[in-house]
Phi, psi and omega in degrees: 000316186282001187259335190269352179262317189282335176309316187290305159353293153312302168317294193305349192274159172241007165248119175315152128358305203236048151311121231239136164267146171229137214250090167238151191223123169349147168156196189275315177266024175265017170294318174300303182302323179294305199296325184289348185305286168001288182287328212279318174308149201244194192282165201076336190313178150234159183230123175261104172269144174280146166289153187160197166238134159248115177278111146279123200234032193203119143324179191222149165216167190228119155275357183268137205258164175082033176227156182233139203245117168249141152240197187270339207144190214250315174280349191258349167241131211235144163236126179253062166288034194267349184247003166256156238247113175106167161257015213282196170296169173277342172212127222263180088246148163239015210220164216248154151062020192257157203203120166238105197208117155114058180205146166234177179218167189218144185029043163328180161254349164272245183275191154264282175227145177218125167252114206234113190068050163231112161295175163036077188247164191238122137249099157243167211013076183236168184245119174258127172193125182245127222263341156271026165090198171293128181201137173286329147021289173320166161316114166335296182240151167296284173241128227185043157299157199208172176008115202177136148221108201121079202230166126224114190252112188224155148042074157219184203188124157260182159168091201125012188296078185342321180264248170253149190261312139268079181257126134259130179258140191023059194218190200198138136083051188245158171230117188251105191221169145056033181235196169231154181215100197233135180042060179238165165279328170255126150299276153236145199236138177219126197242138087100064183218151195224138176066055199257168144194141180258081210213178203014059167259155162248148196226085207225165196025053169238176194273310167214160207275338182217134179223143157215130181228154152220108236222152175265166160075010163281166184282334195251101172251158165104091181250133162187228174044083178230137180229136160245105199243165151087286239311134146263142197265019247219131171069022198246078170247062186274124189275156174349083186264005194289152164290128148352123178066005177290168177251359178260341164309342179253334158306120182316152168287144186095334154300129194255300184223112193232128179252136186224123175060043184229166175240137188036080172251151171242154179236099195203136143106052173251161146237103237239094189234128156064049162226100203302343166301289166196145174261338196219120173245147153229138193199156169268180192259097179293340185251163172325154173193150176232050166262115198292327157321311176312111189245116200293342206275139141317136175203100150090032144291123166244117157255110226249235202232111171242150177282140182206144170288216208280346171128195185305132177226320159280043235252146173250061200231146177294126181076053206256328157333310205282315206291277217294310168321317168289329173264011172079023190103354170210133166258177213283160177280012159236107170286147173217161173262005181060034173241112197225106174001142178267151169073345204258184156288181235252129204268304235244108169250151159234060194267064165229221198220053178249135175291146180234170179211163190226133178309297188072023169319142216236331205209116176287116155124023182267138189305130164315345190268005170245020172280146182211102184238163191220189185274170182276092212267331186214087165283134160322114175260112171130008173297102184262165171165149195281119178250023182280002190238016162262171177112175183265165199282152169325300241275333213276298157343292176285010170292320207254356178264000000 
């Protein structure tokens, strides 16, 4: 009776049985005690950090799946990377089911932290910063899950990212909510990923604020079913800081939310204030590319009914004098390049009452100096599509209760 009551147990549990905590605390060795922690953990561990600052002079990276790394909190546990050695990230993950939560890490000298082919991954509440401001210098990325299915990224705060400050890449079935993303060139990037949603975030002093890209030449392609909904939008005219040759290098300062080459993306309940540029960009994928796979085009954007001021009033754009004169001093608040699939859907929906205006472009890769732009005068209307399968899986959600 007592081998068939404990058998049962076991089923029912949803932790192993003998799941072992392990305890590090500020000090001389803990750097070393944390990486054996990493390495040492079996699934289920938990890894505890105490508050305090951890001087790191080596990245950390954890292969073991089922484990979760805590900290006292976001201000109160510091992994201190301004002393490391290398360029890499400050925390690897490569194992599946892992919960990273209540920790920051500070100045890597790469990403921050990034999980790459680790399915059902957790960020909540961590702090990515790098503490002398924008500088390409930084780190790329921040928060930097990549080929992943099953992201929830909540109550969590970047800042300084050369690149994204929350960027996922090539993935499925994310959640992005409730964080912040400030003085990054991307607030946040959703890349060649599908069935995302993007929502209560605040998104301010970054060169531009929310991006969904789909880029060629990736191992995972074709990204869409994106929803950005709740956002606050604000203020994000920081200029450009990615290093020579990055693609995030051609977003203008001032871009609040630019969708470029994605499909059924929805934009709806945000708020988009003081981004002098464009508050709405939908545009094609401008440069050469020779993936035959690769479809360069906007397909089935719906910008639905968001609060936004009066539009662009600083636009970093070529012939922005000229621009803003034709428009009375402000352009309207949606930019489109006028480019769309011939035969395909519809690149554009506008079904709410905010005005746009087009680029009118004729051809993908055709020069801004042949734009002859106007207003949007009859945007597409009626692009519907099921978004009831974006987000991370339930599962992800009951981990953090």
């Amino acid at each position: 009776m007592l081998r068939t009551t404990l058998a049962a147990a076991l089923l029912a549990s949803a932790a192993p049985v003998w799941a072992a905590t392990h305890m590090i605390a500020p000090g001389a060795d803990a750097a070393e005690k944390l990486q054996e922690a990493l390495i040492m953990a079996e699934p289920g561990d938990e890894i505890v950090l105490a508050a305090g600052r951890y001087p790191l002079s080596d990245g950390l990276s954890l292969d073991v799946a089922g484990v979760t790394v805590r900290g006292a909190g976001p201000a109160l546990t510091i992994l201190d990377f301004t002393g490391q050695q290398g360029s890499g990230e400050g925390l690897l993950v490569t194992s599946d089911n892992v919960t990273l939560r209540d920790f920051a890490i500070e100045n890597p000298k790469g990403d921050g932290i990034k999980s790459k082919g680790a399915d059902n991954i957790i960020y909540h509440r961590i702090r990515v910063t790098w503490t002398n401001g924008p500088s390409a210098s930084n780190g790329a990325y921040g928060i930097y899950p990549v080929e992943s299915t099953g992201i929830l990224i909540s109550h969590s705060e970047v800042s300084g990212a050369s690149d994204a400050g929350i960027y996922v890449g090539q993935s499925q079935r994310i959640t992005v909510r409730n964080s912040v993303a400030s003085d990054n060139v991307a607030g946040i990037e959703i890349e060649n990923s599908r069935d995302a949603i993007v929502t209560q975030n605040y998104v301010t002093r970054n060169t531009g604020g929310i991006l969904v890209f789909d880029l060629p030449s990736l191992p995972v392609m074709g990204g869409g079913n994106v929803v950005v909904s709740g956002n606050l939008v604000a203020g994000n005219n920081t200029p450009n800081f990615a290093p020579p040759g990055n693609i995030v290098g051609n977003v203008p300062r001032g871009t609040g939310i630019m969708v470029m080459a994605n499909e059924n993306v929805w934009v709806d309940g945000n708020i988009v204030q003081d981004n002098p540029t464009a508050p709405f960009m939908v545009i094609a994928y401008s440069q050469r590319f020779d993936d035959a796979r690769y479809n360069p085009f906007p397909r089935n954007v719906v910008i639905g009914e968001n609060m936004v001021d009066s539009g662009a009033t600083d636009p970093a754009l070529p012939g922005a004098p000229l621009l803003l004169a034709a428009f009375g001093g402000a352009l309207p608040p949606i930019l489109w390049d006028g480019l769309s699939q011939a035969g395909a859907a519809p690149a554009l929906a506008v079904t709410g009452d905010i005005a746009g205006w087009s680029l009118n472009l004729q051809r993908q890769g055709q020069a801004l100096a042949e734009a002859q732009p106007g207003p949007l005068t009859a945007p597409e209307q009626g692009i519907k599509w099921d978004a009831s399968a974006v987000g991370a899986p339930p599962e992800l959600e009951a981990r953090l209760k």
